[in-house]
C-alpha positions in Angstrom: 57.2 42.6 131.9 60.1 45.0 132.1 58.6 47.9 133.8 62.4 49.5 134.7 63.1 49.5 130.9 59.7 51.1 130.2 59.8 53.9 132.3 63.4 54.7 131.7 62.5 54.3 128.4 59.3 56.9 128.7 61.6 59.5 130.7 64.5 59.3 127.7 61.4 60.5 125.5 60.5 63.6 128.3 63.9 64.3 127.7 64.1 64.8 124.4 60.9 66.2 124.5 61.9 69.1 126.6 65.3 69.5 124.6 63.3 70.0 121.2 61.1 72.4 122.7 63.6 74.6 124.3 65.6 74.6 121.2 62.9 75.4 118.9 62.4 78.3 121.4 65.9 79.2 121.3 65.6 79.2 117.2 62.3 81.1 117.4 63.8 83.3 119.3 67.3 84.0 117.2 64.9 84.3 113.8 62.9 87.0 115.6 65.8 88.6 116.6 67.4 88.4 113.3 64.0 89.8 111.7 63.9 92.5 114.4 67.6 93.8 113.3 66.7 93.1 109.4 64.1 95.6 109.6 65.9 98.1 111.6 69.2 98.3 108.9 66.5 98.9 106.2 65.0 101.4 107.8 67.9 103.0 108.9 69.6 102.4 105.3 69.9 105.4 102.6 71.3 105.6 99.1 73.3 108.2 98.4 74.3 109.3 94.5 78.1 110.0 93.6 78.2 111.8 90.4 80.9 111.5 88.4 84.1 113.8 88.6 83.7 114.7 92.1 87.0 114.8 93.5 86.4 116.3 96.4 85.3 115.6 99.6 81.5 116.1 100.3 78.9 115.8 103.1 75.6 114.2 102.5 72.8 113.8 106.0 69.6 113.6 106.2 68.3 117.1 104.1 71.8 118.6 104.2 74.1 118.5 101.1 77.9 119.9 100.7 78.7 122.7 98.6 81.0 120.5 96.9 78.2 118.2 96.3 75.9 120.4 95.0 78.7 121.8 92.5 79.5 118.5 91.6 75.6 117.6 90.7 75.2 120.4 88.7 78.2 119.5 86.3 77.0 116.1 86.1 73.2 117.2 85.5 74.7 119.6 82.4 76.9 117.4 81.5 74.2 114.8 81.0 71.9 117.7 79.1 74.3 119.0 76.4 77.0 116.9 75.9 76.3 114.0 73.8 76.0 112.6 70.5 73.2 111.0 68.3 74.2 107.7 69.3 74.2 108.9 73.2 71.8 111.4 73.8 69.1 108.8 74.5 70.9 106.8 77.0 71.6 110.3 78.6 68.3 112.3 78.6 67.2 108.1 80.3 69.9 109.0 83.1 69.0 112.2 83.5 65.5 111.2 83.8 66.1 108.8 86.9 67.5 112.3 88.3 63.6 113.7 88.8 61.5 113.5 91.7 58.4 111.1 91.6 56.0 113.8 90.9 57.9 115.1 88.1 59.6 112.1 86.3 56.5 111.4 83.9 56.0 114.7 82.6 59.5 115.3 82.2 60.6 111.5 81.3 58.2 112.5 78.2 60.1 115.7 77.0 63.5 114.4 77.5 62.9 110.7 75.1 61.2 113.0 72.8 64.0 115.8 72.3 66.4 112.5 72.3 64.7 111.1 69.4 64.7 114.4 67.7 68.7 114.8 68.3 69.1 111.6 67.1 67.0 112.0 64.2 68.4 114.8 62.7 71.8 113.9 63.7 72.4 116.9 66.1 75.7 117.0 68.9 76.3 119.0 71.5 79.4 120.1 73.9 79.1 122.4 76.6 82.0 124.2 78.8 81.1 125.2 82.6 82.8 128.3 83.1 80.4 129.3 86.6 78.5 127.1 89.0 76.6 128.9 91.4 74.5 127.2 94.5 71.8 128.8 96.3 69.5 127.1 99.3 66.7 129.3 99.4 65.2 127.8 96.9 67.1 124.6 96.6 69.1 126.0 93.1 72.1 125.5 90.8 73.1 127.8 88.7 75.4 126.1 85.5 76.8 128.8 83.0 78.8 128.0 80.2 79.0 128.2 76.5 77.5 125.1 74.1 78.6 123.8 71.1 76.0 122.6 68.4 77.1 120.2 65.0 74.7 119.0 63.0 76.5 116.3 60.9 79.8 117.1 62.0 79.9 120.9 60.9 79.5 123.3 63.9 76.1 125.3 63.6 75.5 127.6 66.5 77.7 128.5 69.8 75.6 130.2 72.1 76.1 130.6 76.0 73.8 129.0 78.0 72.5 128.9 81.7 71.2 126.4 83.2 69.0 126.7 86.1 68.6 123.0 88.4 66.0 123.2 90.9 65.9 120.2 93.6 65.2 118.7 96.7 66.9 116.3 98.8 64.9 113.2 100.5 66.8 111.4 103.1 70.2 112.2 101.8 68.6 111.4 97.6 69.3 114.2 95.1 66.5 114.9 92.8 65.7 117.4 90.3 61.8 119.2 90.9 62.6 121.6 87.6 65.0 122.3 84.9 65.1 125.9 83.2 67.4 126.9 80.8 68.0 130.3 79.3 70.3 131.1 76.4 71.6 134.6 75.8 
């Protein structure tokens, strides 16, 4: 019997053995780790909404929004409200819906698809001209003023001018609308 063989043999398998072992530690380990810093960048991680034609610069932390920001929000938010077409106005009033706080969307989800429909049903446009923006932080408020435009089939019906009033509240550095008022004069 070859008992030298054997036993060196047995000892090659301790060895490799212990070598699987402490690297499936040393995997565990670097997965936990891994895990560990997965959950901390999502935690840490915000979205932040750039609305189109802001060409300046602008802060966004935490609860605290830029002037310039604001500004820019609030001509995107009118924008979105009364300038469109029959062919646009639903895919607008659906953007300007994904603007509204959770507790608000449904309601207001509702009235925007339904005044779409109507627009599109009876062929209505609309253009509107900022001429004043005004911010205001206690409450959270834009104020849009400009004049609007309304065609029905291509002939203009009524110009009117309009504000706008855009009440919101920011969530971790997120924009979103609590209330739209508007008031025509």
């Amino acid at each position: 019997m070859r008992f030298d063989k054997y036993v060196s043999r047995a000892s090659n398998l301790f060895m490799e053995n212990r070598l699987c072992k402490f690297m499936t530690i040393v995997l565990a380990a670097v997965i936990i780790i891994q895990l560990w810093m997965l959950n901390n960048s999502f935690r840490n991680q915000n979205a932040y909404l750039i609305p189109t034609g802001l060409t300046t610069k602008a802060a966004v932390s935490g609860h605290f929004l830029d002037a310039n920001y604001v500004q820019a929000m609030g001509v995107y938010v009118s924008q979105l409200l009364y300038n469109f077409t029959p062919q646009t106005v639903a895919n607008q009033y659906k953007e300007l819906a994904s603007l509204f706080s959770a507790d608000c969307y449904q309601e207001n989800s509702n009235k925007l698809i339904s005044m779409a429909n109507a627009y599109a049903d009876n062929e209505i446009s609309m253009v509107f001209r900022v001429m004043e923006i005004k911010s205001f932080t206690q409450p959270n408020v834009i104020e849009i003023s400009g004049e609007t435009s309304k065609t029905i089939l291509g002939e203009n019906v009524q110009s009117f001018k309009a504000s706008l009033l855009v009440y919101y509240d920011v969530f971790n550095g997120l924009f979103r609308i609590t209330a739209i008022e508007e008031k025509q004069s």
